[in-house]
C-alpha positions in Angstrom: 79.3 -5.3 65.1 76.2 -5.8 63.1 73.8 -8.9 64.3 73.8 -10.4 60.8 70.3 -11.1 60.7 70.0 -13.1 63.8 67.4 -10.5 65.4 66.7 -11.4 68.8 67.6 -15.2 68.8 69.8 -16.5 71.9 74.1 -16.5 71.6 73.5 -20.1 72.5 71.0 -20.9 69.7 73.4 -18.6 67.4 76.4 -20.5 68.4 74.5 -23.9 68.1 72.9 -23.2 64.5 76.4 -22.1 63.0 78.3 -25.1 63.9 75.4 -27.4 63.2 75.8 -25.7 59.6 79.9 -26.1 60.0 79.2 -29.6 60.2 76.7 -29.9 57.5 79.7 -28.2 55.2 82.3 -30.8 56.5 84.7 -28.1 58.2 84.3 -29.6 61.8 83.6 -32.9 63.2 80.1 -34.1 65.2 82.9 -34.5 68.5 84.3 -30.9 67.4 81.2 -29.5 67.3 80.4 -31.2 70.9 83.5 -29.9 72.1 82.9 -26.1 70.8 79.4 -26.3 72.1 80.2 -27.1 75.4 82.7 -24.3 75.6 80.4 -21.2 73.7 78.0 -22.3 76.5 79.8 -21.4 79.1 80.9 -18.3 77.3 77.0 -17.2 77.4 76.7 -18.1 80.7 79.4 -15.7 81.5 77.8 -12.9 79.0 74.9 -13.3 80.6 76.3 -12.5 83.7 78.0 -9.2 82.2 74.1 -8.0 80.9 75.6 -9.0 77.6 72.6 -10.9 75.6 72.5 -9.8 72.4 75.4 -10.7 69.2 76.2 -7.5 68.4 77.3 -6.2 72.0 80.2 -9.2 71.7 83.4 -7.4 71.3 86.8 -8.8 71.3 87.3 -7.0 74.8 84.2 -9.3 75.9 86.1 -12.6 75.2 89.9 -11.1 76.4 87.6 -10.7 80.1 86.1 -13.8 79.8 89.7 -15.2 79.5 91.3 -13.6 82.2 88.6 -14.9 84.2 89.7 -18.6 83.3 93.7 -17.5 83.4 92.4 -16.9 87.1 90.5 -19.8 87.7 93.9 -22.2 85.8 96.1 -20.2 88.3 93.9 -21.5 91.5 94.2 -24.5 90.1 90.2 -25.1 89.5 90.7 -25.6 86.0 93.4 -26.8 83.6 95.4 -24.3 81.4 94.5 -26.7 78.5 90.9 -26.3 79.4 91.0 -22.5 79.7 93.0 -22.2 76.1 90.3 -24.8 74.8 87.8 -22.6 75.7 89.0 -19.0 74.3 89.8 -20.8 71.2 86.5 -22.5 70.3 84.5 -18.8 71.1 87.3 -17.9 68.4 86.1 -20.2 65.8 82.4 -19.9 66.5 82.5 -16.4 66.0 84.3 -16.3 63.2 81.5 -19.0 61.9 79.2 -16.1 62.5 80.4 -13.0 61.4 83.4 -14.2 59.2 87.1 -13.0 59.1 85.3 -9.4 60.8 86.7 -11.2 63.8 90.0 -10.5 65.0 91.1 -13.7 67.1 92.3 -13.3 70.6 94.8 -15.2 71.6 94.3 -17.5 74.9 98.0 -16.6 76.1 98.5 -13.3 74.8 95.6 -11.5 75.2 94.1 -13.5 78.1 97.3 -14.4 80.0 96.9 -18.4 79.9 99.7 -19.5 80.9 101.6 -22.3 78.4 100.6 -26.0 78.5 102.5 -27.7 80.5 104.4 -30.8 78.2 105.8 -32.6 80.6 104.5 -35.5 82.3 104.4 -35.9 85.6 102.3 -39.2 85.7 103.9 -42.1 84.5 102.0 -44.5 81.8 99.9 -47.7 83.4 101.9 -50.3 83.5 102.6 -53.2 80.5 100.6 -55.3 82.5 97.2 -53.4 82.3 97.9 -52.5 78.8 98.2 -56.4 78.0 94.9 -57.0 80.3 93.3 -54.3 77.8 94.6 -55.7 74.5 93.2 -59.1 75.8 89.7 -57.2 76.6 89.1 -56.9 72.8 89.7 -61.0 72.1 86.5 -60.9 70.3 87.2 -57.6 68.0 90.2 -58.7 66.5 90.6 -55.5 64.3 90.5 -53.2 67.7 92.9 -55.4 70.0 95.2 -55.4 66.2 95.0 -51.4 66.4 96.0 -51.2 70.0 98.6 -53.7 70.2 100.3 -51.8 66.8 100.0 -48.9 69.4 101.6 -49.9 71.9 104.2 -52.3 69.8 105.5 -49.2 67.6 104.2 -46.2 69.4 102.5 -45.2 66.5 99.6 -42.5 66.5 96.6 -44.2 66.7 95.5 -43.1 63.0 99.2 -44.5 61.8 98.1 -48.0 63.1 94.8 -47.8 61.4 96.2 -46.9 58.2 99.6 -48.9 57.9 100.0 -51.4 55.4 100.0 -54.7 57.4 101.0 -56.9 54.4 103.8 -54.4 53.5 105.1 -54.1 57.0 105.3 -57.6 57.4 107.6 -57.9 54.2 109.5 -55.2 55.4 109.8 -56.2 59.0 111.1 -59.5 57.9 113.6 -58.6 55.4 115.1 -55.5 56.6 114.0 -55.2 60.8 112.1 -52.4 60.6 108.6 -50.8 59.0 108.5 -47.1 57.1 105.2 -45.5 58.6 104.3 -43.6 55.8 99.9 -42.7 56.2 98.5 -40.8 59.0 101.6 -39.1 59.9 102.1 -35.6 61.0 102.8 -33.3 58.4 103.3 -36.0 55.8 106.9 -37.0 57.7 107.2 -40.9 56.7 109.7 -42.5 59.2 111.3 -45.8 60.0 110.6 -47.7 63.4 113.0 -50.2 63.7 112.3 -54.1 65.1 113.9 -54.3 68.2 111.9 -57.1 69.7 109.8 -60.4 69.1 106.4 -58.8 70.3 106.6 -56.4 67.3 106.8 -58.9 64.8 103.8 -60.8 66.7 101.6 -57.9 66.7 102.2 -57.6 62.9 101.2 -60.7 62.8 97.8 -60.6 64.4 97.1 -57.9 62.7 97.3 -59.3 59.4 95.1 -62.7 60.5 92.1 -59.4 61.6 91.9 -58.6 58.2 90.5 -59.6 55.0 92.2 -60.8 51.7 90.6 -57.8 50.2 92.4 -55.0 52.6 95.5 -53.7 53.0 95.0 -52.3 56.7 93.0 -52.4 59.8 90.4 -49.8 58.0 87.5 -52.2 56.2 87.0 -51.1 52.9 83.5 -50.9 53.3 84.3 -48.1 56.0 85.9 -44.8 55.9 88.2 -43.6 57.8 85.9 -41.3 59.6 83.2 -43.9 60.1 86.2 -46.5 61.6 87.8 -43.5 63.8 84.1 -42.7 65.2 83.5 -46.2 65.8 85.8 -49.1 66.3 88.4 -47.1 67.0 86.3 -44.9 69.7 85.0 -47.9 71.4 89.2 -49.5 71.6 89.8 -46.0 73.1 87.0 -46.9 76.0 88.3 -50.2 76.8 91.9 -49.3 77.5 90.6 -46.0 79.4 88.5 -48.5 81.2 90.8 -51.4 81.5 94.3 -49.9 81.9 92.9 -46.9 83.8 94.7 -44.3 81.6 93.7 -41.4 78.8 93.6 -44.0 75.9 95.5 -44.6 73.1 98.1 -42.2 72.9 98.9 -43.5 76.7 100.6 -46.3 74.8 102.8 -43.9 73.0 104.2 -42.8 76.3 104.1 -47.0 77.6 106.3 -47.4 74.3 108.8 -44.5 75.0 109.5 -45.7 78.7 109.8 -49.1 77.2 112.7 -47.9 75.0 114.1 -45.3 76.8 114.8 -48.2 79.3 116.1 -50.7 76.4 118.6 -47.7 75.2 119.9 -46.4 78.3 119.8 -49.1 80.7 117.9 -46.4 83.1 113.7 -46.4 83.7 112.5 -43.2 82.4 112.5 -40.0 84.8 108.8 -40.2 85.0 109.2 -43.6 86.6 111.8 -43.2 88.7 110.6 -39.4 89.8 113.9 -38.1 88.2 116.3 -38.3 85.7 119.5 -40.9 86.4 120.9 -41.6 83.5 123.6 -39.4 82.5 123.0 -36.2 80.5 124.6 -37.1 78.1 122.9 -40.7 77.4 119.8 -38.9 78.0 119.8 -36.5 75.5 121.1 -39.1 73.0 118.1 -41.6 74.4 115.9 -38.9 73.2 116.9 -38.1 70.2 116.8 -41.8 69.6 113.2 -42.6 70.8 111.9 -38.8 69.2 112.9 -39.9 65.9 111.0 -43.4 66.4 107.8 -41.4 67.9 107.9 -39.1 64.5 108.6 -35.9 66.2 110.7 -33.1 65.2 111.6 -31.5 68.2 113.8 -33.3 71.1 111.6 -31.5 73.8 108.2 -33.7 72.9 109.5 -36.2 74.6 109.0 -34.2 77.8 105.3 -35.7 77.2 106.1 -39.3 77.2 109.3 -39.7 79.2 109.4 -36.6 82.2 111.6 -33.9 82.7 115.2 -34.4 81.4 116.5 -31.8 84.1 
């Protein structure tokens, strides 16, 4: 593999210059490019280990070693298998940044024998309680404590909430109990979450009193989304990792689908309760309920908000 021109510059400067320029082009984020750093790092540092210092010795056997090293390391449990993918996959993209589509990608579980992300949760969502103690952290950013309470109300995706239209949903909520989530979906799949309860309506509510005349949604229209996402929205993240003691936002996704799966089947949700009790049956069709209302298309997502069905 030729060097293209980088002479005798460090993989680490390489790697650092390329994304800087991804960024400059708008194909990669400044927390992407973070995140990739942080990853090709570690890839030198294992290079360098291998007497590997120079661009063109980097083969695609180079990086399938590197990642049975972290299959390994995920199997003794001193790193996650998420981790371990995360980390074949962003010396993928950095080196295709480099040398271009000359770069066969390897894949994390394939070539590398990562084992599969695990989707189901083991560790139940903080409780209501802490989530409410959160929401009332933000009293004095009314626009943040709107997004997270839409969260946690709906279980919408955080960029859903940030992009419904408030004074639309209010209409609809009123006249026909429910709200079509139509921006910031995955894939473009609008859906209907249906009112089943008072707090929905109230969190509409507030939301609509954070805003302006002028906007349609928790987004100011002197911001874009980007500048909202890496700012208010970040620092709402913060406060209900800080204050409820959980991942952040999509946490409330999870608090939502316990919520329901409770209101449907009259049973907590197996990652409450340490197993499934409700019968099979009712579970599958509590499921298929609640992955409609999260926007999913497969019944087995809801592995990652509700537990094992087994």
């Amino acid at each position: 593999m030729r060097n293209k021109g980088w002479g005798t510059r460090s993989l680490r400067g390489i790697g650092e210059i390329e994304l800087k320029r991804a960024v400059a082009r708008k194909e990669i984020s400044f927390s992407s490019r973070a995140t990739h750093f942080e990853h090709w790092v570690k890839f030198c540092d294992y290079c360098k280990s291998k007497g590997i210092g120079r661009l063109e010795n980097i083969t695609s056997e180079s990086l399938i070693d590197y990642g049975r090293t972290l299959a390994e390391q995920s199997q003794q449990k001193q790193l996650s298998v998420a981790y371990a993918q995360n980390c074949v996959s962003s010396v993928n993209t950095i080196m295709r940044l480099i040398i271009g589509t000359q770069w066969k990608r390897i894949s994390p579980t394939k070539d590398c024998g990562i084992g599969h992300r695990s989707f189901v949760r083991t560790t139940p969502p903080r409780t209501d309680k802490l989530i409410w103690e959160a929401i009332a952290a933000l009293w004095n950013r009314p626009r943040e404590k709107a997004l997270v309470w839409l969260c946690f109300a709906f279980g919408l995706r955080s960029k859903e909430a940030s992009l419904l239209n408030i004074r639309q949903a209010i209409k609809e909520a009123e006249k026909e109990q429910q709200i079509t989530v139509i921006k910031g979906t995955k894939g473009g799949r609008k859906r209907i979450v249906r009112i089943t309860n008072a707090n929905q309506i109230e969190a509409l509510k507030f939301a609509l009193s954070s805003i302006e005349n002028s906007d349609l949604c928790l987004v100011p229209k002197h911001k874009t989304y980007k500048q909202w996402r890496e700012g208010d929205m970040r620092h709402a993240r913060e406060i209900v990792k800080t204050v409820a003691q959980t991942t952040g936002l999509q946490a409330l996704r999870a608090a939502y689908a316990c919520n329901r799966y409770q209101a449907l089947s009259s049973f907590e949700a197996p990652v409450i309760k340490g197993k499934r009790n409700a019968p099979k049956l009712l579970d599958i069709s509590t499921r298929q309920e609640i992955t409609e209302e999260l926007g999913h298309s497969r019944l087995s997502v809801t592995n990652a908000y509700l537990g094992s069905s087994k």
